[in-house]
Each structure stands twice: as C-alpha cells, then as structure tokens.
C-alpha positions as CSV (number, residue, x, y, z in Angstrom):
1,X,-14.7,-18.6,7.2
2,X,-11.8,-19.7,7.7
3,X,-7.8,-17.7,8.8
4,X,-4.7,-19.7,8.1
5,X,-1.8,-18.4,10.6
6,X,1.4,-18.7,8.7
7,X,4.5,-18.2,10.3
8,X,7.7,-17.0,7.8
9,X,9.9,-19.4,6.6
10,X,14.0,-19.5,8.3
11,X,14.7,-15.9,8.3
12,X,18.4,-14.3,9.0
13,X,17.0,-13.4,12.4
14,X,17.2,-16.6,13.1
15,X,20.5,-16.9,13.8
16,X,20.8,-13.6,16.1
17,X,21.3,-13.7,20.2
18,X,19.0,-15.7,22.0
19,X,17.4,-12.3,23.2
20,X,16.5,-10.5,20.5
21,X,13.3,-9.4,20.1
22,X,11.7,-10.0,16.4
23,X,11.3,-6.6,15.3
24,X,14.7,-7.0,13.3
25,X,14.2,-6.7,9.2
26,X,15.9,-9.4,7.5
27,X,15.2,-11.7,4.8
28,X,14.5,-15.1,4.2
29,X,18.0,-17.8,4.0
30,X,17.9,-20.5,1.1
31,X,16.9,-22.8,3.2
32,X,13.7,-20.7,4.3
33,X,12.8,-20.0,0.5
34,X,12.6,-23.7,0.2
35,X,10.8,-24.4,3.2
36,X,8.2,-21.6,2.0
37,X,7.9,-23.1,-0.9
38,X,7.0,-26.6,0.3
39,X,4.1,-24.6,2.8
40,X,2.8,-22.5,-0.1
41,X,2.3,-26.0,-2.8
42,X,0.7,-27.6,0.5
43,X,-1.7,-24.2,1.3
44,X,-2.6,-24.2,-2.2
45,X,-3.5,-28.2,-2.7
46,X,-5.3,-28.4,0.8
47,X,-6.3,-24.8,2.1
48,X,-6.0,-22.3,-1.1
49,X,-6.6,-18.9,0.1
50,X,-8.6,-15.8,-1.2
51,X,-6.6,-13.2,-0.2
52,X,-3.1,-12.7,1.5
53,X,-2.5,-10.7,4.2
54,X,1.6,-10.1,5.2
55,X,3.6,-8.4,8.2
56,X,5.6,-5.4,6.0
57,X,8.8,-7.3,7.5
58,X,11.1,-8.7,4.7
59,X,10.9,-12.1,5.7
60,X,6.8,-12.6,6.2
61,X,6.8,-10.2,2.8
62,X,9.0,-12.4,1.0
63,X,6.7,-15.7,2.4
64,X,3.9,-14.1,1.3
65,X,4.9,-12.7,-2.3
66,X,5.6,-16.5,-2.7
67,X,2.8,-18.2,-1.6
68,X,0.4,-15.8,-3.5
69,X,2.4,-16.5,-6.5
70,X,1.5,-20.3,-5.9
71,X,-2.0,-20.2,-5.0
72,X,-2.6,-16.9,-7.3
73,X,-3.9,-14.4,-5.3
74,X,-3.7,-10.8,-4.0
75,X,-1.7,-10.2,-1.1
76,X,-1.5,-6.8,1.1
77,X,0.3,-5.6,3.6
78,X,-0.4,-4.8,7.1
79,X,1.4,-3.2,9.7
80,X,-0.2,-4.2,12.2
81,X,0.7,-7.7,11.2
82,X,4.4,-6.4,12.0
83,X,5.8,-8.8,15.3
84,X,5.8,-6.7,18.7
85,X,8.1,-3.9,19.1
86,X,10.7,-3.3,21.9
87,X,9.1,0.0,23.2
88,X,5.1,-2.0,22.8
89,X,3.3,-3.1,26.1
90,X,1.8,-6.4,25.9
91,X,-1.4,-5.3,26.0
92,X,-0.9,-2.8,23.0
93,X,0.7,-4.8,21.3
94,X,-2.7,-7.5,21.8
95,X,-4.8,-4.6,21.0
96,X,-3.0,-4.2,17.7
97,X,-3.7,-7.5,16.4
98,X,-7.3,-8.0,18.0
99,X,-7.5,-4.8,15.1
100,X,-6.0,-6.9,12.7
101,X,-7.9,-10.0,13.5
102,X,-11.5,-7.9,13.3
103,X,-10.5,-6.7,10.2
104,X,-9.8,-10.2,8.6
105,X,-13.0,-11.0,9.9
106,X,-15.1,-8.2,8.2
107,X,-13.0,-9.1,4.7
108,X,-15.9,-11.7,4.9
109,X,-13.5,-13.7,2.4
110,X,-14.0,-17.4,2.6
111,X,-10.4,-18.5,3.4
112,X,-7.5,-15.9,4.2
113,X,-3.9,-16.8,4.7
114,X,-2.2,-14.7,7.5
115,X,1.6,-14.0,7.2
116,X,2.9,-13.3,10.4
117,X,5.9,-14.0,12.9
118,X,5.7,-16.4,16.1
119,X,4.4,-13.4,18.8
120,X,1.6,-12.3,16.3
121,X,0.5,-15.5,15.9
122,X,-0.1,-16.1,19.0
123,X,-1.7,-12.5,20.2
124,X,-4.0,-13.4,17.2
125,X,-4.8,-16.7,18.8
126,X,-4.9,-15.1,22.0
127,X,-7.7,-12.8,20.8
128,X,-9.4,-15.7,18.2
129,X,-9.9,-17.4,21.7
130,X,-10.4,-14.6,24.1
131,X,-7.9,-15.5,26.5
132,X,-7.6,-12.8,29.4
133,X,-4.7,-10.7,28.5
134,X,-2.8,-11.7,31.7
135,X,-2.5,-15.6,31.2
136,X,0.7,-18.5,31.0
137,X,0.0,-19.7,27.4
138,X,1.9,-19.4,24.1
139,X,1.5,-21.0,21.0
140,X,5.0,-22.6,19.1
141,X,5.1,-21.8,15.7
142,X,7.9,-23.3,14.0
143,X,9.2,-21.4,10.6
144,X,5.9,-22.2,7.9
145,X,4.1,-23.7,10.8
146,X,0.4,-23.3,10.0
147,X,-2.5,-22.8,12.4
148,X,-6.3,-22.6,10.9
149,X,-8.9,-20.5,13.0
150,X,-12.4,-21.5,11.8
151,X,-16.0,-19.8,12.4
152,X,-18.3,-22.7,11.8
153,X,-22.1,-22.7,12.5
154,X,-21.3,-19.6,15.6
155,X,-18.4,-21.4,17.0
156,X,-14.7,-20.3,17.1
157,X,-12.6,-23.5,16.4
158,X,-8.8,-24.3,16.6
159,X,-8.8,-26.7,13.6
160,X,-4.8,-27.6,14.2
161,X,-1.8,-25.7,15.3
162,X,1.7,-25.4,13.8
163,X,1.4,-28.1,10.9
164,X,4.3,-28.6,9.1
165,X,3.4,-31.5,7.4
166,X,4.5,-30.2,4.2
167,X,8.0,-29.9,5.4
168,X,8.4,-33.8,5.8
C-alpha cells in the first residue's frame, strides 16, 4: 500500500503576513490551478490513485476535485485533513492526523492520494514514522510537492519527499 502526500497548489494564503497560521479558507490563484494541473497529469501517468482523500479547505478541495478528475476517481473529504488550528495543541493536533492516517490505512486501497497543507503533511509523516511528539524535524512541502509513504513486505518506507518534478 502505498499514501501519496500532496500538498495544494499556490493558494491566496499565500500571499498573507508571514505569521499566519493556515487555517485561513481561500482558493487556489491561476497560477496554482496550473501547477495542480501539471501534479495531477504526473500522479496519474506515474502514481494513479484509488481513492482521494482532501482537507475540506478550498484550496486542498479545489486540488483534489482536479486531480480526481484527471486520474478518475472518488475523492472525499476529511476534516481532519484540515491544517492545524490556532486554538489546537500540537499534540492534538498530531493525534488528529495519526486518526486520519489509521484510517487511510484500514481503506486497504492499493494507492491513495492525500490532499493536505504543509503542517498536515508533516504530522502525518510524523506519525508514518513514529517520531516522538517532542522532536526538531519538519518536512518542506512546496505547493503540489509530493511525498509517497509505502508499506512494503512489514516495513514503513519514505519512498521520496516533496517531488515536484512535474512542475519543471
């Protein structure tokens, strides 16, 4: 089994104060419509998915309404795929998406694309890994970076992190 990571294309949030935290709802720009549709021909050609699961936000919606259109398949929604709140601890905020990641897991689906935003991501790696909670790491993920999780013969395997290969 296999759980592609996908962060959102270039979202409006991008361009808000440095300090914002990514609970904002705004939509994708132009130029993050294109860039989603550049990951979603790549996904489909090398990674096609089963099944689509997408952060209720409108820019990881938006990402994911396209890429299941490309790789035709069902796509639902997840709040708990939603990026960490202002109010959320840390820790709750890990425990949210160690609930989302076991539930990708029992799906039992062969492939399954993850919509998400850059602090999911990386709780969700966080907990693919089992990192301690308290630790000094974080994982980049640039807009429609990809990062594939893989469960091969018992092991948990990092196959890459943040491609963007189809953006070049």
């Amino acid at each position: 089994m296999q759980i592609l990571l996908i962060r959102h294309g270039e979202s409006e949030d991008d361009f808000l104060e440095e300090d914002y935290r990514g609970s904002t709802d705004l939509p994708l720009t132009a130029a993050g419509r294109e860039q989603v549709r550049k990951m979603a021909g790549w996904v489909k050609k090398e990674y096609p998915p089963d099944v689509i699961l997408s952060s209720p936000l409108k820019r990881a919606a938006e990402t994911a309404e396209i890429l299941a259109a490309e790789a035709n398949c069902q796509m639902e929604v997840l709040d708990g795929l939603r990026e960490g709140g202002e109010s959320e601890t840390l820790q709750y905020f890990r425990q949210r998406c160690e609930a989302v990641l076991a539930a990708a897991e029992a799906k039992r689906e062969e492939r399954i694309a993850i919509i998400s935003h850059g602090g999911t991501i990386t709780k969700l790696i966080e907990s693919f890994l089992h990192l301690p909670y308290e630790h000094d790491f974080w994982f980049l993920s640039d807009n429609t970076g990809v990062h594939c999780l893989d469960y091969w013969k018992g092991k948990r395997i990092l196959r890459f992190a943040n491609s963007t290969a189809h953006l070049v």
